[in-house]
C-alpha positions in Angstrom: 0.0 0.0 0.0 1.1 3.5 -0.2 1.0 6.0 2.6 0.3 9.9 1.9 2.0 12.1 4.7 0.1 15.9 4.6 2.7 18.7 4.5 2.6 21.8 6.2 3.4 23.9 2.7 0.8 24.9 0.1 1.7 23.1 -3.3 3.8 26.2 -5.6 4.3 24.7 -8.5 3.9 21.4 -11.1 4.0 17.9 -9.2 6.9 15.9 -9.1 5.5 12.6 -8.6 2.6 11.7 -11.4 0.0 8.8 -10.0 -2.5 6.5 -12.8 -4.6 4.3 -10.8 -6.0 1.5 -13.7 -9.1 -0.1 -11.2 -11.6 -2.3 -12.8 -14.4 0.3 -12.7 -13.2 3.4 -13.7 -16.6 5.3 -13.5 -17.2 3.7 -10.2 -13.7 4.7 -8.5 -14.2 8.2 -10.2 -17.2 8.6 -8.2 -15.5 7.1 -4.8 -12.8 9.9 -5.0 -14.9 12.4 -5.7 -16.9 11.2 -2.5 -13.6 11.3 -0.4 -12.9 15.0 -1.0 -11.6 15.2 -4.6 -12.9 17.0 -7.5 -12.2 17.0 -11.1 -9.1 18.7 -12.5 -9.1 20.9 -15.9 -5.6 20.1 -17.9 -6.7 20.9 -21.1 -8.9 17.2 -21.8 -11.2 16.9 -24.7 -13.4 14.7 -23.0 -12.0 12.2 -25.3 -9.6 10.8 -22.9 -10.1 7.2 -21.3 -8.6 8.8 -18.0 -9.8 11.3 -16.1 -7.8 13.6 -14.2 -9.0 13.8 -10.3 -7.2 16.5 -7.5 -6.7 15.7 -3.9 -7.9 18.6 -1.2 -4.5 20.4 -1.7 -4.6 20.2 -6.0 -2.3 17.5 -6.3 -3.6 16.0 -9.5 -3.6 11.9 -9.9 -5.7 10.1 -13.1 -7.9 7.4 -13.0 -7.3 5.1 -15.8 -9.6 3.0 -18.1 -9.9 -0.5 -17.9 -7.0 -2.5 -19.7 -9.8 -5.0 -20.8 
């Protein structure tokens, strides 16, 4: 598993550490982050994308991958 430590600085700048979660239902995990505190991020998508680009509480941005099936 992976363990998230909060810092005590705002983030400044472009993350420095990407994350793609690929989970069986992305719709469904979409929806369980959102429930959990994040919200959708605007990158410039066309709505095209089989991701979709999620932000943590502090904007850290993280993508939610289709399925590989």
């Amino acid at each position: 598993g992976l363990l998230f430590v909060p810092s005590s600085e705002p983030k400044t700048g472009k993350n420095r550490l990407h994350i793609d979660l690929r989970p069986d239902d992305r719709d469904a995990e979409v929806e369980r982050f959102l429930s959990l505190g994040a919200r959708r991020a605007d990158v410039g998508q066309t709505g095209e994308e089989s991701w979709v680009v999620l932000a943590d509480p502090e904007g850290n941005e993280f993508c939610i991958l289709g399925s590989a099936h």
